[in-house]
C-alpha positions as CSV (number, residue, x, y, z in Angstrom):
1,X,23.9,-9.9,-17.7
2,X,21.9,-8.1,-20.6
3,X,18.2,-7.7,-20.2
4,X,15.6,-6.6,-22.9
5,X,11.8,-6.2,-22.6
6,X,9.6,-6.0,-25.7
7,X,5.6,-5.4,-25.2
8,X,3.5,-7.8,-26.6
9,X,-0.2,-7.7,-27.1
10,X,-2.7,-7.5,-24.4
11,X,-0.6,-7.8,-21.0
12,X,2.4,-9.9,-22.4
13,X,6.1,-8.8,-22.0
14,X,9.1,-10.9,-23.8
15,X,12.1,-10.5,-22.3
16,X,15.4,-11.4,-23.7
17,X,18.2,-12.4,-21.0
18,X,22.0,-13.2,-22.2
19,X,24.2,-14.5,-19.5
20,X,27.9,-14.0,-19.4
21,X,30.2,-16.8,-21.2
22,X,32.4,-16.3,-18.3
23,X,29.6,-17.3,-15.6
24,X,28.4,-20.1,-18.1
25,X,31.8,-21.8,-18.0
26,X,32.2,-21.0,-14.1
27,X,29.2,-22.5,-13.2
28,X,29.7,-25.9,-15.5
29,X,33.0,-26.2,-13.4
30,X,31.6,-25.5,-9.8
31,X,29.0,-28.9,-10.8
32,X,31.3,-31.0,-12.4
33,X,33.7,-30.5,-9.3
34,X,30.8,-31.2,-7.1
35,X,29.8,-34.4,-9.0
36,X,33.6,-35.8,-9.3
37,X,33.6,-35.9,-5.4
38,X,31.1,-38.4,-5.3
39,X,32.6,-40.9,-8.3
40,X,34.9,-44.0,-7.3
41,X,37.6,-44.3,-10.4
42,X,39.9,-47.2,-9.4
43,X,43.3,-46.1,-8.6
44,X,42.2,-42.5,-7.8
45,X,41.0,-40.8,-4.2
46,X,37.6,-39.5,-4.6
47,X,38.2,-36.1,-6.6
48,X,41.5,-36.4,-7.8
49,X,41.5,-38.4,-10.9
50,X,42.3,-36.1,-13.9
51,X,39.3,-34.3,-15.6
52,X,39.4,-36.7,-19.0
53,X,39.6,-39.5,-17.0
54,X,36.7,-38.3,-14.7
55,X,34.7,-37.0,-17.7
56,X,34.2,-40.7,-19.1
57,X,32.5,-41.9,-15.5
58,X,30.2,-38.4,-15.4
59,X,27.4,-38.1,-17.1
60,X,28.5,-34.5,-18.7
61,X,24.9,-34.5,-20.5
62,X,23.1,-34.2,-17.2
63,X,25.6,-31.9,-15.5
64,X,25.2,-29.5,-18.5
65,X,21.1,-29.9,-18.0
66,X,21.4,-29.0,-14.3
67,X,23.7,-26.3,-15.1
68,X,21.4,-24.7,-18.0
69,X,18.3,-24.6,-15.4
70,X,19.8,-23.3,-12.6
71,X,21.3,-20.6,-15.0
72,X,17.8,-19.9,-16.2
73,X,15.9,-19.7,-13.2
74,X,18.7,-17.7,-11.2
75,X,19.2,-15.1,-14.0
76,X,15.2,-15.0,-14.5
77,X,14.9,-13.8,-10.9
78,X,18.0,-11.6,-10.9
79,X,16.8,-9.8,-14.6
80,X,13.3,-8.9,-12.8
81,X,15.0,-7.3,-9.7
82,X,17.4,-5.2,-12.4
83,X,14.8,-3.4,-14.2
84,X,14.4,0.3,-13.3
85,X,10.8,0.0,-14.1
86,X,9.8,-2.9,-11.7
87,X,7.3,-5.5,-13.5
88,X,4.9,-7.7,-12.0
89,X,4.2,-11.4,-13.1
90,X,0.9,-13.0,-12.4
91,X,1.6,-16.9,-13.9
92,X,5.2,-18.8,-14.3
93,X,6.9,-17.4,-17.4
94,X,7.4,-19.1,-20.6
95,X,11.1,-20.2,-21.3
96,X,12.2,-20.6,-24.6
97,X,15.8,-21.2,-25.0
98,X,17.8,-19.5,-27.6
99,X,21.7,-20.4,-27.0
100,X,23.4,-22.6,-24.6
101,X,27.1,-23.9,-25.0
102,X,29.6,-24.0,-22.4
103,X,32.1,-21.7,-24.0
104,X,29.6,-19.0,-24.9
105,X,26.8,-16.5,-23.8
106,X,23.2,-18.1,-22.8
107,X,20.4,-16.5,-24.6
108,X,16.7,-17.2,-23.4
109,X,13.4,-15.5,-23.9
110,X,10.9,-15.4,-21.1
111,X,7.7,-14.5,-22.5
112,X,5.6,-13.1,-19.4
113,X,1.9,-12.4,-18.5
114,X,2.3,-8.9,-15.9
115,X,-0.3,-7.5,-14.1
116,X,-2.6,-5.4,-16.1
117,X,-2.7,-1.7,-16.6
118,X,-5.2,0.5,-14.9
119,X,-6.6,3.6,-15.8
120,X,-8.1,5.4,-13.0
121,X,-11.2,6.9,-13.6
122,X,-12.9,9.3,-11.0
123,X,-12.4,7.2,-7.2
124,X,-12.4,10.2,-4.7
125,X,-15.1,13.2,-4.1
126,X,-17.8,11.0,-5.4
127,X,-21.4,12.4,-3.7
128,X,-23.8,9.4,-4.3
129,X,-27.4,9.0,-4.1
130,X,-28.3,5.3,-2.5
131,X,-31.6,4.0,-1.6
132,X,-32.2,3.1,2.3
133,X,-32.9,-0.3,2.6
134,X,-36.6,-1.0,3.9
135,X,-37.3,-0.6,8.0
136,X,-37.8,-3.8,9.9
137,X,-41.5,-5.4,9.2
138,X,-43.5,-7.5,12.0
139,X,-43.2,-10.2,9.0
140,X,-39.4,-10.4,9.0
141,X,-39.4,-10.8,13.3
142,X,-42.3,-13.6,12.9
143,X,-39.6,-15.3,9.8
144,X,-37.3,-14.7,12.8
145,X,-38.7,-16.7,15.2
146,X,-40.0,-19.7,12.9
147,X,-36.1,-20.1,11.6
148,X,-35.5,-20.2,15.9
149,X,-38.6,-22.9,16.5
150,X,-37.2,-24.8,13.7
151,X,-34.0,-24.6,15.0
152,X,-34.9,-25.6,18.5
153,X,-37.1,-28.6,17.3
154,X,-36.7,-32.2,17.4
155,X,-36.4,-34.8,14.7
156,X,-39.5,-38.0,15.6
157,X,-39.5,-40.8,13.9
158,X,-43.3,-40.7,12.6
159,X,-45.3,-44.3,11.6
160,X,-46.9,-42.8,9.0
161,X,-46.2,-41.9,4.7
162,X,-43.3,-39.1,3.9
163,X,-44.7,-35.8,3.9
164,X,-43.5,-32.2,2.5
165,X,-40.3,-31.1,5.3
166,X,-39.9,-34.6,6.6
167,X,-36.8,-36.3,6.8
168,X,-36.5,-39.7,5.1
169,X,-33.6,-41.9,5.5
170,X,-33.1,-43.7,2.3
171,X,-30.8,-46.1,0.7
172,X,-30.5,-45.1,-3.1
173,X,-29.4,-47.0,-6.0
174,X,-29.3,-44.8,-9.6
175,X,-28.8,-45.8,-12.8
176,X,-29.1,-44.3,-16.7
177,X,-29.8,-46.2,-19.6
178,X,-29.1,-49.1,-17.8
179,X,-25.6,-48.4,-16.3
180,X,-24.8,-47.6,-12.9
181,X,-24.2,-44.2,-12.3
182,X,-20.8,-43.5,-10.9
183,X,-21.3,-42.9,-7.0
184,X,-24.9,-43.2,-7.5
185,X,-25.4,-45.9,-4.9
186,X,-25.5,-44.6,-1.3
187,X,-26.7,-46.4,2.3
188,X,-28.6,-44.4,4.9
189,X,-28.9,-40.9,3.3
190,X,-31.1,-38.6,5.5
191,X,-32.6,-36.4,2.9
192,X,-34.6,-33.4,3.9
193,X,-38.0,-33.9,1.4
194,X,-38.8,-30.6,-0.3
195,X,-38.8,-29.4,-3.3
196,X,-35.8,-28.7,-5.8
197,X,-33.7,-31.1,-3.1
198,X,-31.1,-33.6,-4.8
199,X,-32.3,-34.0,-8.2
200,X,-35.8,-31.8,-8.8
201,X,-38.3,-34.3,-9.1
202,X,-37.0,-36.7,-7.0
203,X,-38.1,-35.7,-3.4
204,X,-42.0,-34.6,-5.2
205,X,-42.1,-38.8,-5.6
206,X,-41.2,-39.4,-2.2
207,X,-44.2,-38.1,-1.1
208,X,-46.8,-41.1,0.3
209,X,-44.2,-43.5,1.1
210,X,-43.8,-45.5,3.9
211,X,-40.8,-46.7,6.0
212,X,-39.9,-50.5,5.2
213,X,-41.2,-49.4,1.3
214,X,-39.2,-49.6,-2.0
215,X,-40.0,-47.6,-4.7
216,X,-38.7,-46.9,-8.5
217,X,-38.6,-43.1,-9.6
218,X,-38.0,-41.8,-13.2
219,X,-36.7,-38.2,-13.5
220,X,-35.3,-36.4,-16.6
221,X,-31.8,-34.7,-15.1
222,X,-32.5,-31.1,-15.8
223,X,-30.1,-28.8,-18.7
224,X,-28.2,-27.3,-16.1
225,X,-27.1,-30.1,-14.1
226,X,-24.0,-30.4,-12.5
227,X,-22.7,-33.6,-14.1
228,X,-23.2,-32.5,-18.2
229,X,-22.7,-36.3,-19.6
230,X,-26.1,-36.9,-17.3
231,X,-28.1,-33.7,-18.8
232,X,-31.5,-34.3,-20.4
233,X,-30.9,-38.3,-20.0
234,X,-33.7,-40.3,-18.2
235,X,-32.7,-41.5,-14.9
236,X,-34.2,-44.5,-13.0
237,X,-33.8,-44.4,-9.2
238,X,-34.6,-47.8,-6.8
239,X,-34.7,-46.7,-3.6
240,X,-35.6,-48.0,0.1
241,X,-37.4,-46.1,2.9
242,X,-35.8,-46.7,6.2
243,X,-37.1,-44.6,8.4
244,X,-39.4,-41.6,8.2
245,X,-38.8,-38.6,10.8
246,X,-40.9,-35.7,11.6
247,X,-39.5,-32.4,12.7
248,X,-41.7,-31.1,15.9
249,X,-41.2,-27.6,16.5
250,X,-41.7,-25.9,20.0
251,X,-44.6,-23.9,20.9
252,X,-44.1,-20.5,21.0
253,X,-44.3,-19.2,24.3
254,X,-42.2,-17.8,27.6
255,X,-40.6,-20.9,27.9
256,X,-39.2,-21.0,24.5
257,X,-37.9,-17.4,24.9
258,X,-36.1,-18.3,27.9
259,X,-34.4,-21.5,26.3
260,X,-34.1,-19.6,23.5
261,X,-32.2,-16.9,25.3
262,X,-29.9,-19.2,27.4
263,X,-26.7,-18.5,26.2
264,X,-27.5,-17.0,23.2
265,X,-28.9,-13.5,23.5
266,X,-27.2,-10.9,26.0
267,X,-29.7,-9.6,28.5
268,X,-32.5,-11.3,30.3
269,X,-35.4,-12.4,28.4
270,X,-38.3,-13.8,30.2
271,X,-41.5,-13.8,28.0
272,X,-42.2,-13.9,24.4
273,X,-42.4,-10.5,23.5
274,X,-39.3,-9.4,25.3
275,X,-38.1,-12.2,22.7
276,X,-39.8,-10.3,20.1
277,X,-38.4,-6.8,20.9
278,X,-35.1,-8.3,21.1
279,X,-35.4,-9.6,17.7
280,X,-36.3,-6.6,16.5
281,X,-33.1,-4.7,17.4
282,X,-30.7,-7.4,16.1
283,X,-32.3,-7.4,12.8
284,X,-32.1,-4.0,13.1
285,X,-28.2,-3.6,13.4
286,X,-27.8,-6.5,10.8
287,X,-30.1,-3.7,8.6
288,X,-27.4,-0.8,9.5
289,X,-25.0,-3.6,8.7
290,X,-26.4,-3.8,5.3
291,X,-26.7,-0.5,4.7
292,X,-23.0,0.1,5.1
293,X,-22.3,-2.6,2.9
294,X,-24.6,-1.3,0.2
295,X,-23.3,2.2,0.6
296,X,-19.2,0.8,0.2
297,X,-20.4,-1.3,-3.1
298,X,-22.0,2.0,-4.7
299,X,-18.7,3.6,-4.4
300,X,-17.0,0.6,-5.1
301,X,-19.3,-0.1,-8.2
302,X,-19.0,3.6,-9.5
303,X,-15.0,3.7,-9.2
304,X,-14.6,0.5,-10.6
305,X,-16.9,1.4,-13.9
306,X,-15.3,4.8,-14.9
307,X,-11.7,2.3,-14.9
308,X,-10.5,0.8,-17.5
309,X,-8.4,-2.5,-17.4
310,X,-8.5,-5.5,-19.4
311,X,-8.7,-8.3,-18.0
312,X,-7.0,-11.3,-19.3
313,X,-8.3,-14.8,-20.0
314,X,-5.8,-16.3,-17.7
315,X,-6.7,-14.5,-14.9
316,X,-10.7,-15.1,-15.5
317,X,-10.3,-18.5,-15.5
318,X,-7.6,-18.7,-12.2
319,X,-10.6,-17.0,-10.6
320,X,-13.0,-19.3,-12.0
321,X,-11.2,-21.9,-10.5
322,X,-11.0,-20.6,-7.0
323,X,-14.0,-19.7,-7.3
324,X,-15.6,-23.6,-7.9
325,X,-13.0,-25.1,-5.6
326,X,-14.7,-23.0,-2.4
327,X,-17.8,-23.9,-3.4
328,X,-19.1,-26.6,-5.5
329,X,-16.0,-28.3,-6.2
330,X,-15.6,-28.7,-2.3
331,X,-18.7,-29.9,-1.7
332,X,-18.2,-32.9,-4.0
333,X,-14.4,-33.5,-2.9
334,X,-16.0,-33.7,0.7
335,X,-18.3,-36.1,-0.4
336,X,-15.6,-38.4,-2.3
337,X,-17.2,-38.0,-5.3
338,X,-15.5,-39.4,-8.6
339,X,-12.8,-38.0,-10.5
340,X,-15.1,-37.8,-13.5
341,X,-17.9,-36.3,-11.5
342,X,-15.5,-33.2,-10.2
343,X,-14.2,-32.8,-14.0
344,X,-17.7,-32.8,-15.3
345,X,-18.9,-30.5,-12.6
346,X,-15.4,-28.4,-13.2
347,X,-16.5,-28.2,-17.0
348,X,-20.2,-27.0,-16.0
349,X,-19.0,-24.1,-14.0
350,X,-16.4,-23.1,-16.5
351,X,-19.2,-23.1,-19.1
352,X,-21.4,-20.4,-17.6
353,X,-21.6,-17.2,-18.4
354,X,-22.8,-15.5,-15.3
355,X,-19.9,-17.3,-13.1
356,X,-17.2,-15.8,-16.0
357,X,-19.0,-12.5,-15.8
358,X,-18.5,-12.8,-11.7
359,X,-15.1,-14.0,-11.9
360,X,-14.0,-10.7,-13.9
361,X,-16.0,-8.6,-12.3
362,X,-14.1,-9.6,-8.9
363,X,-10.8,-9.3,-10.6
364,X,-10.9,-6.0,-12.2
365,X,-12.9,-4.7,-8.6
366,X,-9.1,-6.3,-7.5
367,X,-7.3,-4.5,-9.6
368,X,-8.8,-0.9,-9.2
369,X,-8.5,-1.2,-5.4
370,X,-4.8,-2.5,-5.7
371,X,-4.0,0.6,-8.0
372,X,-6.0,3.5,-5.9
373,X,-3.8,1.7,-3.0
374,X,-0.3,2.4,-4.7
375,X,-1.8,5.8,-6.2
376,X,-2.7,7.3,-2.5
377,X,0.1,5.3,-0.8
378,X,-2.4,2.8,1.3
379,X,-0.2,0.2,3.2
380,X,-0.5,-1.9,5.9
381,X,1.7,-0.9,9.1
382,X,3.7,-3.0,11.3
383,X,1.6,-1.3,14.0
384,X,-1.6,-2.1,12.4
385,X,-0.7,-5.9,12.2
386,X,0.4,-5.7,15.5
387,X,-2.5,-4.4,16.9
388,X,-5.0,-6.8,14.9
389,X,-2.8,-10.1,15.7
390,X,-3.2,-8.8,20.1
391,X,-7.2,-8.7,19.0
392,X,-7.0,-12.1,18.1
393,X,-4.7,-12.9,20.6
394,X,-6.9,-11.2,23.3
395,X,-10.0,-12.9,21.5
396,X,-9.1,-16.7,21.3
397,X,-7.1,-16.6,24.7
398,X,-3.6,-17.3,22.4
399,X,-0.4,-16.0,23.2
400,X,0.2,-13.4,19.8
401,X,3.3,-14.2,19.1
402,X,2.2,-17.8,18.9
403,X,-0.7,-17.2,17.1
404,X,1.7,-14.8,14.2
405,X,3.4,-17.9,14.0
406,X,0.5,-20.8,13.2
407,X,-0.3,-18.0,10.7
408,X,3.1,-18.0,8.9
409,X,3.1,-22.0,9.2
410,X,-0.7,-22.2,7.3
411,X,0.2,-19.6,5.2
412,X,-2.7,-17.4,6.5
413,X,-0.4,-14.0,7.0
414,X,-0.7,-12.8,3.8
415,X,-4.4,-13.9,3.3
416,X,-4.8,-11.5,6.6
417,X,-2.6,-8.6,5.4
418,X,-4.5,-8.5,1.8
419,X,-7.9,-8.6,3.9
420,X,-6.4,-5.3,6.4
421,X,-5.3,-3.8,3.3
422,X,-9.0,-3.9,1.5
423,X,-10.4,-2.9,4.6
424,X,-8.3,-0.1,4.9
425,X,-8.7,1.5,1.0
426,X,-11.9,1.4,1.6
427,X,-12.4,3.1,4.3
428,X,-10.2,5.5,2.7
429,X,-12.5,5.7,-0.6
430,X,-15.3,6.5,2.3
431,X,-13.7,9.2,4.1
432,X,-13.0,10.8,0.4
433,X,-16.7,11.0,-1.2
434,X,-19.9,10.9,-0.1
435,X,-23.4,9.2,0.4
436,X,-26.5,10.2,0.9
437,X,-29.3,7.5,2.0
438,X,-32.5,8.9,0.6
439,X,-31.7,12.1,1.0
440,X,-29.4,11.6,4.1
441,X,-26.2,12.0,4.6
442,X,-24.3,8.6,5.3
443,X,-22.9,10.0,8.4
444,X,-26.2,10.4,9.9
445,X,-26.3,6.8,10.5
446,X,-26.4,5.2,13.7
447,X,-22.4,5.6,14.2
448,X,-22.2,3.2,17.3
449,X,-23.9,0.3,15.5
450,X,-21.6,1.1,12.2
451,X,-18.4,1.3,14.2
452,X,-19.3,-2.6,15.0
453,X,-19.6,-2.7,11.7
454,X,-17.1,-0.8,10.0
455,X,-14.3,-3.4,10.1
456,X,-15.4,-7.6,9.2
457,X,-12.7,-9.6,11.0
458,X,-10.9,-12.3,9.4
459,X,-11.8,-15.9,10.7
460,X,-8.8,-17.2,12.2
461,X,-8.6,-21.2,12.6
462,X,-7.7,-21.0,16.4
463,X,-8.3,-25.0,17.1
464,X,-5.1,-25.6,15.4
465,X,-3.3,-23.4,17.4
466,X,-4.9,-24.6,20.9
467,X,-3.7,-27.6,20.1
468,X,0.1,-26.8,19.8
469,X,-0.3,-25.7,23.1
């Protein structure tokens, strides 16, 4: 087999493949043999009638088809594994076909799109200057505790009008320009009423009505709303109030500490301001939490800024993509929405600037790590999987071995050794520059609360493997 590569622009290879004659005609034969076995010709056993005989009861047409992609997509493989200079394709190749006959050489052109080329700039012996984030302030404890109360309270179904924070329980009925729109009618919605919540507008007109009430609201769907065929059009919305409940929040006192502090704060907590203190010190390892985190995106911001890659279209958009489908694009899927909605709401994202301006920022941020990997030789270990698959193990009570193989099944492992791998470049990049929090050195922090810290685990689905037990 003969292999040539040609550079094309941007991050584009062609390569040329030319296959034997010999293996053309040996691998016609092998599939016609195979397909006479299966053909009843009166007079003959299965297999034995004489090829021009057999040839007018195979279809010849489709062997030679089957035979001209299985030659393509075996010698595709087998030309990347030749090269001396290994290559590495990011999409499925683009096959143009340049010769195929049974008696001679197959020539085809793979035109590919590689992984793109990075320039290193400066990504070790960095000494950084990086704000400290601001002490804990009796205002964020008192936020705190009112997140808890509201937590802890109860929904009451009020007889009174809707007010700001209620929850109403509607049925909704929507419509444009006189057409229904598509999912737009839904039973028994419980819809917190604040501000900005469904469609802005909509909850503000809420206000003042009563359970057992039906009421008509106009809105004007806003420039940047999801569904673009539904921007700037005047929407008319018939709806029903069912049922009108009131969230009643504790009082704050020893008796909420302690129910707050039933199974969910370590240590005993008897009165309010034990509550209080307690509060204070988690928010204040989340803040050395934060700190670290700021600390690894300044070097991670600095390295990848003095690289250069460019990063392809392709790519931007594959990341767009994911990016939606975590997000918006699951939340409507989740809610059945309509084809048409998802497309239109696909459309939206794709259409923004910021999210294209995210999505390549998280690529190239990819790609610099992946290269500063293979420069300084950063791998994962067999003993570092290891040990990470017996924390789970030892975590969720599941035997590792099962647990290594729910992960190979759900085709998590990889997902989990890319995850170790990040981790472990950057606490490489760490160990190799410095930073100084307001003058500081970063390792005068706290370093109990930022070994807790150091390393984010990756959330491991362990219902589905309970249950194969």
């Amino acid at each position: 087999m003969k292999v040539t590569l040609q550079k094309q622009e941007k991050n584009q290879i062609l390569m040329e493949v030319e296959v034997e004659a010999s293996q053309v005609s040996d691998t016609y034969q092998k599939r016609f043999r195979e397909a006479s076995r299966s053909v009843n010709i009166p007079g003959f056993r299965k297999g034995k009638a004489p090829k021009q005989i057999l040839e007018k009861y195979i279809h010849a047409d489709m062997i030679k088809q089957d035979v001209l992609e299985h030659l393509v997509s075996e010698s595709y493989s087998e030309a990347l594994r030749s090269l001396e200079e290994p290559i590495e394709p990011i999409s499925e190749p683009q096959i143009e076909l340049v010769k195929f006959d049974l008696n001679e050489p197959l020539i085809f052109k793979a035109m590919l799109e590689v992984k793109p080329e990075v320039k290193l700039g400066q990504y070790k012996d960095l000494n950084l200057q990086v704000e400290a984030l601001s002490e804990i302030s009796d205002k964020e404890v008192a936020e705190e505790l009112e997140a808890l109360r509201k937590r802890y309270g109860e929904l009451i179904v009020v007889d009174r009008p809707i007010q700001e924070n209620d929850v109403a329980t509607l049925d909704i009925y929507g419509e444009v320009e006189g057409e229904p729109i598509p999912q737009g009618a839904t039973d028994n919605l419980d819809m917190e009423v604040r501000p900005g919540n469904f469609v802005p507008g909509f909850t503000e007109k809420l206000i003042g009505t009563s359970a057992n009430e039906e009421k008509s609201i106009d809105i004007t769907f806003p420039d940047d709303y999801a569904v673009v065929d539904l921007r700037q059009k005047q929407g008319l919305f018939k709806v029903s109030v069912k049922e009108v409940k009131e969230l009643k929040l504790p009082e704050l006192n020893d008796e909420f500490a302690k129910k707050v502090a039933e199974g969910n704060i370590q240590g005993e907590i008897n009165t309010l301001d034990e509550l209080k203190v307690k509060l204070q010190e988690e928010l204040g390892k989340n803040q050395v939490s934060a700190q670290k985190i700021k600390n690894q995106q300044s070097l991670i911001e600095n390295i990848v800024e003095s690289s250069e890659v460019e990063v392809p279209d392709s790519m931007i958009q594959r990341e767009l993509y994911a990016m939606w489908s975590n997000t918006e694009g699951k939340t409507l899927s989740e809610r059945n929405i309509a084809k048409e909605v998802l497309q239109a709401s696909w459309e939206n994202w794709t259409a923004r600037e910021d999210m294209k301006e995210e999505a390549e920022k998280r690529i190239k941020t990819t790609l610099v790590l992946s290269e500063i990997a293979k420069t300084e030789n950063i791998s994962v270990t067999a003993d570092e999987l290891n040990s990470e698959l017996r924390a789970f193990s030892s975590m969720y009570q599941v035997p590792a071995e099962q647990l290594r193989e729910e992960l190979i099944k759900n085709n998590r492992m990889i997902p989990l050794i890319d995850e170790l791998l990040s981790l472990k470049i950057i606490n490489w990049i760490e160990s190799n520059s410095k930073v100084n929090v307001s003058g500081q050195a970063m390792e005068q922090l706290d370093e109990a609360k930022s070994d807790e810290t150091a390393k984010e685990t990756v959330a491991v689905d362990t219902d589905e493997v309970k249950d194969q037990e």
